[in-house]
N, C-alpha and C positions, 0 to 999 in steps of 0.2 A: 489473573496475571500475577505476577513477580513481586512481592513486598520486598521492602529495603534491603532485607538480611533474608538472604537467598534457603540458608540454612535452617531457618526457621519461618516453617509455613503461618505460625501466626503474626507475623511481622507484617506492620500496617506499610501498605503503600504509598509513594509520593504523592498522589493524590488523597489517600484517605489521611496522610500526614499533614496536608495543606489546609483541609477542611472542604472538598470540594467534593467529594464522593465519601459514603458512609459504608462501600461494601467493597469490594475485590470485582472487576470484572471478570466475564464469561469469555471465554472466547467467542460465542453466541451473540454478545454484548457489542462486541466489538466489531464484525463481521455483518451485524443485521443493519447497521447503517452506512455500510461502505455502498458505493455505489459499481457495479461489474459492468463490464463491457458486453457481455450477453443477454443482461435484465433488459436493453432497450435497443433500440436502432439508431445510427448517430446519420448526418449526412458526409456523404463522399469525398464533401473537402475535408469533413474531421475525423475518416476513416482515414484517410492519407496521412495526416497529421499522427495517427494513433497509433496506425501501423508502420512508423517511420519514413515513408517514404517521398515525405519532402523535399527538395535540394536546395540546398543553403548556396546563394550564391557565392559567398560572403568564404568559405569553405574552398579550397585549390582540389580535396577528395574529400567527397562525401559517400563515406565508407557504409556498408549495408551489413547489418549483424546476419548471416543464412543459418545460422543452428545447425551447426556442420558437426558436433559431436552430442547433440541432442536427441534423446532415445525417439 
C-alpha cells in the first residue's frame, strides 16, 4: 500500500506512523481476509438483499441498476 508521500516509496504509512503495523501491506494482505460473495452460499432472502432486488416501500421508485453499458 501507499505511504504518506506518494513520491517516496520509502515513506512510512498511516498505519505504520500510528504504531499499529510495522510493515506496508500486500495487496495479498489485504484481500486474503476479505470475505467474496463466491467463497460461500448465502440464503435466498440474503441473495435478494445482495443482489439488490429488495423493494423499499418507503421508495415512490425503486430504480434497478441493468449494466446497460457494461462489457
Amino acid at each position: 500500500m501507499n505511504g504518506r508521500r506518494q513520491k517516496d516509496r520509502r515513506s512510512p504509512t498511516p498505519a505504520m506512523e500510528r504504531g499499529m503495523l510495522e510493515r506496508k501491506l500486500t495487496v495479498e494482505d489485504v484481500l486474503s481476509n476479505r470475505i467474496f460473495i463466491g467463497h460461500f452460499e448465502l440464503p435466498d432472502s440474503w441473495n435478494q438483499y445482495y443482489g439488490r432486488l429488495v423493494t423499499t416501500r418507503a421508495l415512490s421508485h425503486n430504480r434497478r441498476h441493468t449494466l446497460k453499458y457494461a462489457a
